[in-house]
VOVEX-189388 format. One line per 8 residues: number of its first residue (from 0); their letters; for each residue z, x, y of C-alpha. Coordinates in steps of 0.1 Angstrom, whole numbers, padded with zeros to 4 digits. Example, Ala and Ser with C-alpha at 12.3 -4.5 7.8 and 13.67 -1.06 7.14 Angstrom:
2
0 = as = 0078,0123,-0045; 0071,0137,-0011
! end
This chain:
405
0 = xxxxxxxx = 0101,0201,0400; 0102,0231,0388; 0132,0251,0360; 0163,0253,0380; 0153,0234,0412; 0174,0203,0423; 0174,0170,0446; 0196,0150,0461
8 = xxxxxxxx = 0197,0117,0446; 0184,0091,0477; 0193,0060,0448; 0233,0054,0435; 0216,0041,0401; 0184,0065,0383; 0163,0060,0352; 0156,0089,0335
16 = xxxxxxxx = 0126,0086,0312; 0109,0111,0290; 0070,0106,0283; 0050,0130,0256; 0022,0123,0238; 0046,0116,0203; 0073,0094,0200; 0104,0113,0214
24 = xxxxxxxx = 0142,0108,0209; 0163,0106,0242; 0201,0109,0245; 0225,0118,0275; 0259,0134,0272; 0288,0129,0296; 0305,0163,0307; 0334,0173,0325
32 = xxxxxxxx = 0336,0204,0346; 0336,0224,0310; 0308,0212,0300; 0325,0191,0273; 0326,0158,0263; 0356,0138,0263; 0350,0119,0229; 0320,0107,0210
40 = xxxxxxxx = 0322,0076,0235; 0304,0106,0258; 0274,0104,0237; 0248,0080,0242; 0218,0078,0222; 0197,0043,0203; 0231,0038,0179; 0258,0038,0212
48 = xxxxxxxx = 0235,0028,0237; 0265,0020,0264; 0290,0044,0281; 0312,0044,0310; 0281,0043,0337; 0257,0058,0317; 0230,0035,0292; 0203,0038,0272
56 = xxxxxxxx = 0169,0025,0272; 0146,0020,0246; 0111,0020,0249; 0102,0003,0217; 0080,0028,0207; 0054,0016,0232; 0070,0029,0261; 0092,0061,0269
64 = xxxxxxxx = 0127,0060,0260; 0149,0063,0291; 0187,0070,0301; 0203,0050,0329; 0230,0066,0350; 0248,0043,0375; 0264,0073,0400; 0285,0044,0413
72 = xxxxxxxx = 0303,0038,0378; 0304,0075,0360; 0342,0079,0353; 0365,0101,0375; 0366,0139,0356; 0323,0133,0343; 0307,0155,0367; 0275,0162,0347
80 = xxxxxxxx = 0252,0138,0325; 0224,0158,0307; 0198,0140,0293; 0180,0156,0259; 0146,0146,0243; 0137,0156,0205; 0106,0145,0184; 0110,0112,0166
88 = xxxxxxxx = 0093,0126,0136; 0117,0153,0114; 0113,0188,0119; 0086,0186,0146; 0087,0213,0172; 0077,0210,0208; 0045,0235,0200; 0015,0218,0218
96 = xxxxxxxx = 0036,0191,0235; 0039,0185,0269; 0072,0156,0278; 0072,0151,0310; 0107,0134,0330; 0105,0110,0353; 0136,0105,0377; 0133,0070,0395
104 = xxxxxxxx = 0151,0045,0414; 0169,0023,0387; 0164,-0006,0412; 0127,-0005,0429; 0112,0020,0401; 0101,0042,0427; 0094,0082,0417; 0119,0105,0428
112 = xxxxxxxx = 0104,0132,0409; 0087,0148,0381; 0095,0173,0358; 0078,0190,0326; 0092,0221,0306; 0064,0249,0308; 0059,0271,0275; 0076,0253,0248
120 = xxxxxxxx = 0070,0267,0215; 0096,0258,0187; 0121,0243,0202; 0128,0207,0184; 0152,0195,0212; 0154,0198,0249; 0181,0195,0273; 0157,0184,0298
128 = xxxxxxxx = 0172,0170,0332; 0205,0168,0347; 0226,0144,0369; 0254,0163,0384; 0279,0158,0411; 0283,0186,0439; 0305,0182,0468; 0305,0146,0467
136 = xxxxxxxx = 0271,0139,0467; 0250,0133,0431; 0220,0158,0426; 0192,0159,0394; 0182,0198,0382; 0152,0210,0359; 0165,0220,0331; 0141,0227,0305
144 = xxxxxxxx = 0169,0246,0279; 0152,0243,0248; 0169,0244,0209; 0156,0253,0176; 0180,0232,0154; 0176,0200,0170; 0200,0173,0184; 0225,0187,0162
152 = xxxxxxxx = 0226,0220,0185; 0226,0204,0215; 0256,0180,0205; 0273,0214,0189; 0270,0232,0226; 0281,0203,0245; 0314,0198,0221; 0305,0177,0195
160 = xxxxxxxx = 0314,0178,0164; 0289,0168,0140; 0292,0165,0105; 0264,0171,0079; 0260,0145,0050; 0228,0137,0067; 0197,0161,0077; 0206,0166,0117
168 = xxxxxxxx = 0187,0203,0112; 0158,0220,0096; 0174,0243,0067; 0182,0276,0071; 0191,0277,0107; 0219,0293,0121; 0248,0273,0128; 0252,0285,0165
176 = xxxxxxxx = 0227,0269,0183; 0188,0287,0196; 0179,0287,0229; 0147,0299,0246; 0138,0302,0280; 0171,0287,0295; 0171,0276,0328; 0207,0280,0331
184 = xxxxxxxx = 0231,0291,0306; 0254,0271,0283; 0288,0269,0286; 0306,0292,0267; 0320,0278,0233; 0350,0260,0233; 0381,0236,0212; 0352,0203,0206
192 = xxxxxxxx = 0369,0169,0198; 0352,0156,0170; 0327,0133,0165; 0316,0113,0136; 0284,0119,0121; 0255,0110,0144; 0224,0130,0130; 0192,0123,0149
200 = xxxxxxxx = 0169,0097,0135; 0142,0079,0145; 0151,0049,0169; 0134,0029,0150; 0158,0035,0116; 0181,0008,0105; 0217,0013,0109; 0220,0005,0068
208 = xxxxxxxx = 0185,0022,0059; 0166,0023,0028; 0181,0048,0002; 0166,0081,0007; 0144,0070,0036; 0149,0066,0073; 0122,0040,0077; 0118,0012,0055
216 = xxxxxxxx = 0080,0006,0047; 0065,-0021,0022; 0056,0004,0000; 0088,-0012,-0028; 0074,-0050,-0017; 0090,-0073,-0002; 0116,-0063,0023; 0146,-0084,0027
224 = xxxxxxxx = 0157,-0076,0066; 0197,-0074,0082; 0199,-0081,0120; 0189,-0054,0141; 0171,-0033,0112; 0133,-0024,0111; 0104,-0023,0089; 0072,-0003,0090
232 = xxxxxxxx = 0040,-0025,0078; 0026,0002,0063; 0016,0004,0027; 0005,0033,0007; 0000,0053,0039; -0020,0029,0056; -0010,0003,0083; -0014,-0036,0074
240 = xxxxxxxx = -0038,-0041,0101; -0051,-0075,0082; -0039,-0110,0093; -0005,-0119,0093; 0013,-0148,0095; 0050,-0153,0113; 0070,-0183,0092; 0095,-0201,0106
248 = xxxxxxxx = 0119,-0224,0091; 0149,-0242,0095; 0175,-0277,0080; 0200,-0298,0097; 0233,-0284,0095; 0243,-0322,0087; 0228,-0345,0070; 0205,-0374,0082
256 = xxxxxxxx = 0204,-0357,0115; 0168,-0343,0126; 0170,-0315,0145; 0141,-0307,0166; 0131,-0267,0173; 0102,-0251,0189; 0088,-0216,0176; 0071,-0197,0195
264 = xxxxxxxx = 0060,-0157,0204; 0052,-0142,0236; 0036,-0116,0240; 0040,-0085,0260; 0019,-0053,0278; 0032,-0017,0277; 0052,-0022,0305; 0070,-0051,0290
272 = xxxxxxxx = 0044,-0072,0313; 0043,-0109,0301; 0007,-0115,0291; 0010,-0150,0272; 0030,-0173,0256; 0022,-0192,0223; 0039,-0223,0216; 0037,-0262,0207
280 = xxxxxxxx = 0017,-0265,0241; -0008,-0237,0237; -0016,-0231,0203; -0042,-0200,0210; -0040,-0174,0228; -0052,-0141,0234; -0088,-0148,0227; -0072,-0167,0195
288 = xxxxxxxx = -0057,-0135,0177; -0027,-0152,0181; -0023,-0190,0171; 0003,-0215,0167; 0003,-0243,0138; 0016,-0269,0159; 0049,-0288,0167; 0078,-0299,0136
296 = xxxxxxxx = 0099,-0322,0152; 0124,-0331,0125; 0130,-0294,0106; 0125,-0319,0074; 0111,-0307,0040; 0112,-0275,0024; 0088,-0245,0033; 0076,-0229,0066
304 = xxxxxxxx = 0086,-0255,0094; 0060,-0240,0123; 0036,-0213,0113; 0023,-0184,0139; -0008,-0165,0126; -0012,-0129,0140; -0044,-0112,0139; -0032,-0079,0145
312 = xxxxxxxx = -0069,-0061,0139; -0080,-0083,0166; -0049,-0079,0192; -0063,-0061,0222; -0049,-0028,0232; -0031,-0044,0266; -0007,-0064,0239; 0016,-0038,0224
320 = xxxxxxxx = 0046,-0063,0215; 0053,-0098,0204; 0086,-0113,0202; 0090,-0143,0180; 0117,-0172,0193; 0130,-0202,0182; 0140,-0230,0210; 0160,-0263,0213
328 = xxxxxxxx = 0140,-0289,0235; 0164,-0314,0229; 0194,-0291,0236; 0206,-0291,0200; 0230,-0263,0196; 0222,-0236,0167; 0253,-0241,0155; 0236,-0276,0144
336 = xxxxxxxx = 0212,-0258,0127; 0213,-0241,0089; 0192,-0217,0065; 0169,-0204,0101; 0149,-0180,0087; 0119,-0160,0095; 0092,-0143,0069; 0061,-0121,0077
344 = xxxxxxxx = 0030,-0131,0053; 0001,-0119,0045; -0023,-0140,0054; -0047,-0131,0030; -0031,-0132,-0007; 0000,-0152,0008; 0024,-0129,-0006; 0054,-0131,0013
352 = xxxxxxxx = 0056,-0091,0032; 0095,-0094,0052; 0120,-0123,0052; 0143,-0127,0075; 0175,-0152,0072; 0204,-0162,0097; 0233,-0156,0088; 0250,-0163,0120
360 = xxxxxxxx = 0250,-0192,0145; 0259,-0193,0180; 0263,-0228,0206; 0231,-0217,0224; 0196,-0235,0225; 0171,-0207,0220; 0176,-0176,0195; 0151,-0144,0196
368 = xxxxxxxx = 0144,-0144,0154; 0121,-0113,0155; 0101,-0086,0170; 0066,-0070,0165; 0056,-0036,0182; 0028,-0012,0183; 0038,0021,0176; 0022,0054,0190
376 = xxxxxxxx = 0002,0059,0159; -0018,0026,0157; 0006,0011,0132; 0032,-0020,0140; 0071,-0024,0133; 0084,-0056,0126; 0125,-0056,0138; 0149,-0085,0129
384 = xxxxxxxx = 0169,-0100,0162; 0192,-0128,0156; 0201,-0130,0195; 0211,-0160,0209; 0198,-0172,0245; 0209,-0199,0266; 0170,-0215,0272; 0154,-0249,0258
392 = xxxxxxxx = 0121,-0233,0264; 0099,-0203,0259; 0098,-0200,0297; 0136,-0192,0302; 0134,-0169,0275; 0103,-0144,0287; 0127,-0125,0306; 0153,-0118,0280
400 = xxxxx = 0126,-0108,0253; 0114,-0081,0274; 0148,-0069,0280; 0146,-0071,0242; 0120,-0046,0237
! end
């Protein structure tokens, strides 16, 4: 495709994914026939991943990030859904970048058609691709309207109101937004129901960060990890590429009574592709970068109660994401289950790197404790999970840990 030119959309439900050689932030925004959102329930980005039709998709870092529209379930008055990309890293322009969208059937994956902004320069944001309704029928445009104040201008022109505790824009910019080479024009300013704060940041980030930082690293120590936050293992610059090993304990929520859990990690390609499975019945895999310490089958005793030991220097390229899970062979509920916990060692000095603990329970026989991805830049991101999955075995849950990623 080329700036301006459309398609009818052959598919009810698209994926709209945006590939560059850097990490990129991906968004949509619902519109009316203004060119407004409604509320900040119109904007969906890696903190409000779910709207009326429209979702979004992370790629973990390993794979592009990706907005969802279902044509069949956009809300009655949305009649455009523009989909934005900015740099994950702050401040980074689009000077020397090339992101290419990809608009594909959301069910068979197919390619409907390709698009990639030509002369980008300083822009830090794009809106780069549109869904929008015309006479009935659903059509995608080129875009390729660039910004030079980020996320922040984009979410200003489309009606959101964003505040600024947080850095959403390189200093000294204008408030009103700056375009270059627009494909089509904004809409003209207008009354913008406000929205709280929603600054970009890196997918990646923690909702409850590290103070002054966007990214927790190890660089303080040990990190102590909530549900759904995210640690860098870098150090002092430099990515913990040494051996590392995955602990994983857990008690009897009552006394006397054994409870008998399975951990295991799978790992995963690029494509979220299922390329192994380590567990109590194959303790190796992966040309042994990845092994298993064997089956506990009472949870007794203090300590780690199965160990998985990572050799992430030795990890081919092909495995760019391991998800760590605990399972109930015996159908033990986790409710039956107390102080689950998972830790990140090093393997070399023992010092304990990122801990993990439970803090909730649900009646469900297998729980995803953690995740490990390879980032862009070589370096891996360890994320805390806590969800719950109805599964005895690592089998039923290979499908919902890719979802996962």
């Amino acid at each position: 495709m080329t700036p301006g030119s459309n398609i009818p959309l052959s598919a009810a439900r698209v994926t709209v994914d945006v590939a560059a050689p850097v990490r990129l932030d991906v968004s949509g925004l619902l519109l009316t026939a203004d060119g407004k959102v409604r509320s900040d329930d119109d904007f969906i980005f890696y903190n409000q991943p779910t709207g009326q039709g429209v979702t979004y998709r992370s790629g973990g870092g390993t794979a592009p990030d990706a907005i969802v529209v279902d044509t069949s379930a956009v809300p009655p008055g949305i009649e455009k859904i523009v989909v934005t990309a900015s740099p994950d890293a702050a401040g980074q322009t689009f000077q020397g970048i090339e992101p290419t969208a990809t608009i594909r059937n959301g069910d068979d994956n197919s390619v409907l058609a390709t698009f990639t902004p030509p002369q980008l320069g300083t822009e830090t944001a794009l809106v780069i691709v549109e869904v929008y309704l015309r006479n009935g029928a659903w059509k995608a445009r080129a875009v390729g309207q660039g910004y030079a104040n980020g996320l922040a201008g984009i979410a200003t022109d489309f009606g959101v109101t964003v505040e600024e505790p947080a850095p959403a824009a390189p200093p000294a910019q204008p408030a009103a937004p700056q375009r270059s080479h627009a494909a089509t024009p904004p809409p003209p300013p207008a009354a913008a129901p406000t929205m709280p704060a929603a600054p970009p940041a890196p997918p990646a980030a923690p909702p409850a960060p590290a103070p002054g930082s966007g990214k927790i690293n190890l660089d303080k120590g040990r990190v102590s990890l909530q549900k759904n936050q995210t640690v860098s293992l870098v150090k002092g610059g430099r990515p913990v590429l040494s051996q590392v090993k995955m602990g994983l304990g857990w008690e009897p929520a009552y006394r006397g009574k054994d409870i008998d859990l399975d951990a295991s990690v799978i790992a995963y390609g690029p494509q979220r592709n299922h390329i192994d499975s380590c567990y109590f019945g194959k303790l190796s895999i992966v040309n042994g970068a990845i092994k298993h310490s064997g089956d506990n089958l009472t949870g007794e005793g203090g300590g780690d109660d199965e160990v998985i030991v990572v050799d992430l220097g030795r990890l081919p390229q092909e495995v760019s994401g391991l998800v760590f899970t605990v399972n109930s062979f015996s159908g033990q509920k986790f409710t039956e289950v107390a102080k689950a916990y998972c830790r990140l060692i090093d393997a070399a000095s023992g010092e304990e790197l990122v801990r993990f603990d439970l803090t909730s329970a649900e009646p469900q026989t297998g729980v995803m404790m953690a995740k490990l991805i390879r980032q862009y830049s070589g370096e891996w991101e360890m994320t805390a999970m806590g969800d719950f999955v109805k599964s005895r075995t690592v089998r039923g849950m290979v499908k919902p840990a890719a979802q996962a990623l």
